[in-house]
N, C-alpha and C positions, 0 to 999 in steps of 0.2 A: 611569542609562540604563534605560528600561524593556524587560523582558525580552517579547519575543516568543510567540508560544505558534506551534504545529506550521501550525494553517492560516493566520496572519498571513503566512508566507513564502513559501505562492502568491502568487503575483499574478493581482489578478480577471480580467488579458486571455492568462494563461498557456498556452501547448497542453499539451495531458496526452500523456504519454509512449509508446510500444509496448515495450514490454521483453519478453526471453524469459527465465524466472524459470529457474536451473541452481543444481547443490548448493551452498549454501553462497555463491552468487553470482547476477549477473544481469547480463544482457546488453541496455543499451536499442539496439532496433532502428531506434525512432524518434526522436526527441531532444525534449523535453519536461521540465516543469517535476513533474508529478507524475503518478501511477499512480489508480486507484480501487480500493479495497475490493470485494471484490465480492461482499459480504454487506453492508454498511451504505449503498455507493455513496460514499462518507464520499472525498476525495482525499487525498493521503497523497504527503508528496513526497518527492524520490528519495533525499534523503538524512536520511530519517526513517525508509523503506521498510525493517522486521526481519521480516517475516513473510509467505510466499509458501508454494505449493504446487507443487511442478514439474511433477507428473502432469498436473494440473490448468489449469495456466500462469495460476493468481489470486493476487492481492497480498490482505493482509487490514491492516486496519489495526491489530487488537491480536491476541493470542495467543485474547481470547473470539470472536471475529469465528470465527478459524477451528475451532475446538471447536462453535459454531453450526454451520458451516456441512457440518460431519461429523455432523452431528446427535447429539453426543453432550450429553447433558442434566448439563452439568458445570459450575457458577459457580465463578469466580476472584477 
């Protein structure tokens, strides 16, 4: 069986999500298939989704996305 990668499991006519990002948790508000990065724009679906800001209410898709997007000059 061929394995999957992360964006093979949207689907192209998907809706994107509304979630309110909370510690350690998240609450979708809308119902939807995935969220967006919001440094790459990159979708990222919900149950891939590890990395958010809650001050902020943005999803990132990896842990550099959000180091970018603090503007700290940090490669991983």
């Amino acid at each position: 069986m061929p394995t999957m990668n992360r964006l093979e499991r949207i689907q192209p006519n998907a809706a994107e999500a509304q979630v309110h990002y909370l510690d350690g948790d998240f609450k979708v508000v809308k119902p939807g298939a995935f969220v967006r990065c919001a440094v790459t724009g990159a979708p990222i679906a919900l149950e891939e989704l590890r990395y958010w800001d809650v001050d902020r209410q943005e999803a990132y898709a990896t842990p550099q996305a959000k180091l970018d997007r603090l503007g700290l000059n940090v490669k991983l």
